[in-house]
N, C-alpha and C positions, 0 to 999 in steps of 0.2 A: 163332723159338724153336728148330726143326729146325736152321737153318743153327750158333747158338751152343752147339748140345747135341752136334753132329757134331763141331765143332772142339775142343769141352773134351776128348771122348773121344778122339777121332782123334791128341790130342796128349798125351794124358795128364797133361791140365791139372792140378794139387791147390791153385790158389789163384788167383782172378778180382781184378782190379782194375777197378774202374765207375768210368771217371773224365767229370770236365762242368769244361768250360774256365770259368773266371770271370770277370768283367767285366776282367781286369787278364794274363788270358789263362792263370792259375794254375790246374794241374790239382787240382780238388776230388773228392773222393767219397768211395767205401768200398774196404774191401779186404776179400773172403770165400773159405770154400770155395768150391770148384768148384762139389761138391754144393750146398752151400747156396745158391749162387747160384742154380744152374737149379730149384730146389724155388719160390723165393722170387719166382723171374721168372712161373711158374707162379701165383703167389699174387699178383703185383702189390704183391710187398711191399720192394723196394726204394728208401726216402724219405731225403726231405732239408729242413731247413728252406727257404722259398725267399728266405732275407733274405742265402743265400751267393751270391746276384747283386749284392749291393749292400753286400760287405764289399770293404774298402778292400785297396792290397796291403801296410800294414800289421798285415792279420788284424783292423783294427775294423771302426766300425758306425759311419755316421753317426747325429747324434743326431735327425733328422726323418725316420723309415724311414716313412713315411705312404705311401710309392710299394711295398710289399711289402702284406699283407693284416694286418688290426687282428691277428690271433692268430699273426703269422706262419706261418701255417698248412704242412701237409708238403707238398711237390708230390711228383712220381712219377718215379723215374727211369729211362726206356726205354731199354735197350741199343741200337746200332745193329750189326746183327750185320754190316753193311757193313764194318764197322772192324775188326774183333776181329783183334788179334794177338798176338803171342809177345811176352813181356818178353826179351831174349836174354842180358842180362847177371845175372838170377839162378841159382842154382844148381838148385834145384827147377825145376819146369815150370810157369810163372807165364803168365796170359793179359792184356791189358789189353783194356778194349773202352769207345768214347767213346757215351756219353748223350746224350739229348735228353730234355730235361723237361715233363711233362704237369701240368694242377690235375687235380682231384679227376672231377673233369667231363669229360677225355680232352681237353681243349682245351690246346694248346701253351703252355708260358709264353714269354710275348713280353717279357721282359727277359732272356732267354737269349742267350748271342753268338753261335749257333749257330743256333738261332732264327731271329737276324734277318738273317745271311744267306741261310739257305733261304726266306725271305719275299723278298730280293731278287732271289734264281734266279728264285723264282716270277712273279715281274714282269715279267724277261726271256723265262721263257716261255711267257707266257700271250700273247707278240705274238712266238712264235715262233721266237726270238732263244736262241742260247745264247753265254754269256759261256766266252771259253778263256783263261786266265792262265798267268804262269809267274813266281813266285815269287824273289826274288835275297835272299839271306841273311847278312847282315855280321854279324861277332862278333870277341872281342878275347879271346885267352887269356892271365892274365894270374897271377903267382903270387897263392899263397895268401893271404889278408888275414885275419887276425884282427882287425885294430883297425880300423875303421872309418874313425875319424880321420887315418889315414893311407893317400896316395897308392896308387896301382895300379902295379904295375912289370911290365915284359913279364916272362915265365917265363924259365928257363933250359932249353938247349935240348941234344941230343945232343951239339952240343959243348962243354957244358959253360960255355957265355957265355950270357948276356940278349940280345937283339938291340938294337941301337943306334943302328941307322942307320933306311930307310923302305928296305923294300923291296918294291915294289910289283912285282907276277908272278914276282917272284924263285922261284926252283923250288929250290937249296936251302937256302931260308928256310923252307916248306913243310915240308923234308925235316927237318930240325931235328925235325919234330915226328912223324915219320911213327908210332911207336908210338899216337899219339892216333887220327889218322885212317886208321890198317891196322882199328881198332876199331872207329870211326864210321861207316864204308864197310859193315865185316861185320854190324852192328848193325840200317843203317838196309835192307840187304838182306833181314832175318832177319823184319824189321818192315813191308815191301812198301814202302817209302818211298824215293821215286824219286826219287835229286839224283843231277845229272850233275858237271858241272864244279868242282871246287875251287881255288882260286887263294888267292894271296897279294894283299892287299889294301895300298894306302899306310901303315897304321900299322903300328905295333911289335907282330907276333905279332895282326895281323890279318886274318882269312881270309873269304874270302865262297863260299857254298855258292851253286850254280843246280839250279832245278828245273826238270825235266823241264816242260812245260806241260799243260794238260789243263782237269779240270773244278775249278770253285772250290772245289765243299766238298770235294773229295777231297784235293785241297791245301794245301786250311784244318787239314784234319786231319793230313795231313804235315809240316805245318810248324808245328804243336802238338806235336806228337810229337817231331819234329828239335830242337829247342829240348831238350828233356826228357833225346832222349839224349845229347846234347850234351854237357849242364854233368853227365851222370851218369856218359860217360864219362871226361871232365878229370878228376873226383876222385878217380876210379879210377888215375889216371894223377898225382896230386898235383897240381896247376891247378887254377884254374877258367875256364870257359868265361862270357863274362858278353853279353848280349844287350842292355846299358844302351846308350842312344842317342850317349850323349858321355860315358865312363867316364874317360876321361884328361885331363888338361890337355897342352895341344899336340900333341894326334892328335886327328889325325880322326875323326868319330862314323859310328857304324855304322847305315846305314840298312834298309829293305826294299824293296829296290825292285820292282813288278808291272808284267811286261808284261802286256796286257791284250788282247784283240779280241772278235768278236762275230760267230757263223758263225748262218748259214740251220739251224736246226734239221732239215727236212728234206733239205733239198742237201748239208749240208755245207760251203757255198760261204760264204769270208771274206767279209763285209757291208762291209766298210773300203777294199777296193780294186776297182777296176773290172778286167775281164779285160787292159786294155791296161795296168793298174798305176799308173790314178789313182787318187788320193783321190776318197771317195763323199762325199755333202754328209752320210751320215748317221755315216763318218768324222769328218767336221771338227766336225758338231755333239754327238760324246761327247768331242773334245777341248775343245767350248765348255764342256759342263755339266762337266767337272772345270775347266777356268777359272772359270766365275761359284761353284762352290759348294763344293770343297773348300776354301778356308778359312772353311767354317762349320761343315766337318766334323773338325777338327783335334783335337777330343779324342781320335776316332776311330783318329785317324793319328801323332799326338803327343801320346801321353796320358800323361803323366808331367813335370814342371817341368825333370826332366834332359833331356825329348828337345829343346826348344828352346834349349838350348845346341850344339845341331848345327845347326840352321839360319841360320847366319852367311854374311857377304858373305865371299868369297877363301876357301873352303874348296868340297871338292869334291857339298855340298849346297847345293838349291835355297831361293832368299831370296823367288821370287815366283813368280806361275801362271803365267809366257811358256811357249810352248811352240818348238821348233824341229828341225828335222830333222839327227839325226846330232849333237845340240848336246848337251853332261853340263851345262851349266851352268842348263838351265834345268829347269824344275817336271816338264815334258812333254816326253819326246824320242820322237822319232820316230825308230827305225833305218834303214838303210838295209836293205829287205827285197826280199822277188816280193810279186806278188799276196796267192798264197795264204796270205803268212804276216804279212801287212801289221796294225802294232801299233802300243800308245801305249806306253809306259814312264813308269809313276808312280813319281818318284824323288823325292816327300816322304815318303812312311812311313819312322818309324825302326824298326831292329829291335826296339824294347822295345813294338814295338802288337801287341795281341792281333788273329793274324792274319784272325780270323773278321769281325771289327769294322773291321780295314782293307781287306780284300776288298769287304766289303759297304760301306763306306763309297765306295771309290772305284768303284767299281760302279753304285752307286746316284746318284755324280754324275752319270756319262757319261749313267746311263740318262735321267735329267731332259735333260740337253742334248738328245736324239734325238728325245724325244717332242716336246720343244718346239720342233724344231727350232733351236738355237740357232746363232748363226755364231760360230767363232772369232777371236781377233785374227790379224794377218799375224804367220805364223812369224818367229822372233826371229835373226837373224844375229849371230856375236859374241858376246860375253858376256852374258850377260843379269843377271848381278849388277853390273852397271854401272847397273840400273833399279833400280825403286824397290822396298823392300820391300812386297808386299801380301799375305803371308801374317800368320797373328798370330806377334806378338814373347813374351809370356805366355802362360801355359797360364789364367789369368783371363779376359784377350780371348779366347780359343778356345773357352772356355764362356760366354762372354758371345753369341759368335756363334750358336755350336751352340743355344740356345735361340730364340734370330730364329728362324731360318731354317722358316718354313712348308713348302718345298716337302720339305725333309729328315726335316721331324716327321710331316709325313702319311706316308714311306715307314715311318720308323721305328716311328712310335706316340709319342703322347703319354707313358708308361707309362715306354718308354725314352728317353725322352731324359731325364726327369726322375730315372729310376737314377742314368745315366751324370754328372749335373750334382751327382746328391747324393754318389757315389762319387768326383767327381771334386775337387768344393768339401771335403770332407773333408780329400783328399791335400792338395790346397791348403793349407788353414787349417794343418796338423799339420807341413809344410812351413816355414810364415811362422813358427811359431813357436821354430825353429831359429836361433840365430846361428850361424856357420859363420867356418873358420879366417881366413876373408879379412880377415873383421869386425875381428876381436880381431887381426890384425896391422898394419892399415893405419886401424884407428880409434879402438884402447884408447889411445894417449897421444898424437894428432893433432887429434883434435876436441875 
């Protein structure tokens, strides 16, 4: 309370934003005075229905909410004053600062995305273990679309052309756009949000952001944030910034990929490599438990019917769980690293997963591989889209999995996993019930 009471004043805050990521990774909340906020935080009077865990990201409801409470009753919304920063792009002195959700009873809600990965930290370190990530960010800017119905076109750029061609690391392809990202740099500065590297990515006006590495939630919340200022700085700029998995036809989909490792909470010392810069058995066995069990985690990972339109064979995304060193074509790469910095790189999440929910998803794989000691397959030489699919091809089969899977529901909760199936069979159904232009050109007078 002290720490968000110094910073409203210290900044001469006159309007708070409470925001809580949603199952779909969409910032929900309120927006208040300053005043009114810290009177109200004082009062515990900050509420919210809690059935906005399990509204779809079409703004519904599915129609079996029997997984929220008979009254939908209000939960409680805790500031985390770890967060709280500046808005930098309004004119007034605006704060934002991200929630966690409490019932009535000061007990967490465990359908919260945010929730359940501070329940997966806690897993990790309650044997000791601290997970260090670092986040890789693909997005596609893309003009403005009013009409739905029709196609995505790259933007126009400082010189006054679209791009046309693929220009992958191209610098000034990048440059084209520098007004956007002179913005996004000053933005995500203003907002303590730590990306280093920007490049140009193989598609048309597609760029990938790298994060600094660190701790998971602190990154979770960086790249909640990034995403936000993102698509708020493009429209400021007339673009939009889009985070869809496979927004294009014939470009490339944009993924997220996490490196990932696991240090001695008291040492410090990387858990992944031996001092002489082998693989530890307890290395090879968090690349087993994301082989046996991320694809039962894929709603997690690819939660949306568009993101599995990225997961194809001869595109530069993973078709199956191989893992292999120094390999982009497989599920699991291993860099070439030292010791100290020795990692896996999970290059199935698309950018369109709510990052809390993919963190905690691939996280929570590894961590089953380690306890259970699992062995991995032998690293994969070569392409490994030459094998066989064994990720799911459906976003149906990935909740069909997601429900199996015992060892994932006991991390998770019963509770949630039943949100994520009712949030996610919703999108499903309301999906199916679309014909779409391919239909109506290759089947209104053929069939």
């Amino acid at each position: 309370m002290n720490a968000l009471s110094d910073f409203i004043k210290g900044h001469q805050i006159t309007e708070v934003e409470c925001l809580v990521p949603d199952m779909s990774g969409i910032a929900r909340g309120k927006i208040l005075p300053a005043e009114k906020f810290l009177r109200i935080l004082r009062e515990r009077g900050l509420r919210m229905p809690e059935a906005i865990f399990i509204q779809t990201v079409t703004g519904e409801y599915p129609d079996d909410e029997d997984v929220t409470s008979p009254a939908n009753s209000d939960i409680y919304m805790r500031p985390d004053a770890n967060t709280i920063r500046l808005v930098p792009w309004y004119t007034e002195a605006t704060a934002q600062v991200i929630s966690d959700c409490d019932y009535a009873d000061g007990s967490p809600v465990d359908i919260s995305p945010r929730w359940v990965l501070k329940r997966v930290l806690e897993l990790y370190d309650e044997r000791g273990w601290q997970p260090i990530v670092a986040p890789e960010l693909e997005f596609f800017l893309v003009q403005i679309n009013k009409d739905p119905d029709y196609p995505l076109v790259p933007p126009v750029g400082r010189s006054g052309r679209t791009e046309s061609g693929r220009q992958a690391y191209g610098i000034d392809a990048v440059n084209e756009f520098d007004p956007i990202f002179e913005d996004v740099y000053d933005y995500c500065e203003a907002q303590r949000i730590d990306i280093d590297t920007l490049t140009h990515e193989a598609g048309a006006a597609q760029i990938e952001i790298n994060f600094n590495h660190g701790d998971a939630l602190e990154l979770a919340d960086q790249v909640f944030l990034f995403k936000r200022t993102v698509r708020e700085t493009a429209i400021r700029h007339n673009v939009y910034a889009t985070f869809m998995s496979k927004p294009m036809q014939g470009e490339p989909g944009s993924a997220m990929h996490v490196h990932q490792s696991v240090i001695d909470k008291d040492t410090g010392k990387n858990l992944f490599a031996t001092e002489e810069g082998e693989d530890t058995p307890l290395f090879l066995s968090h690349i087993a438990g994301l082989q046996k069990f991320l694809p039962s985690a894929m709603p997690l990972l690819a939660p949306n019917v568009n993101s599995y339109r990225r997961l194809i064979a001869g595109s530069d995304a993973p078709i199956n769980v191989h893992w292999g060193r120094d390999n982009r074509t497989t599920g699991f790469r291993v860099p070439v690293s030292t010791p100290e910095s020795r990692r896996v790189e999970n290059r199935v999440a698309g950018a369109d997963a709510n990052p809390y929910l993919a963190l905690a998803a691939s996280l929570a794989c590894g961590y089953i591989g380690m306890i259970q000691n699992l062995e991995p397959t032998d690293p994969v030489k070569g392409s490994a889209h030459r094998l066989a699919y064994t990720l799911p091809r459906h976003q149906s089969d990935a909740i069909a999995k997601f429900n199996a899977c015992k060892p994932l529901r006991e991390i998770f909760g019963d509770r949630f996993v039943s949100a994520v199936t009712y949030v996610k069979q919703a999108e499903y159904d309301a999906y199916q019930r679309v014909i779409s232009s391919w239909e109506r050109e290759n089947l209104l007078l053929n069939v």
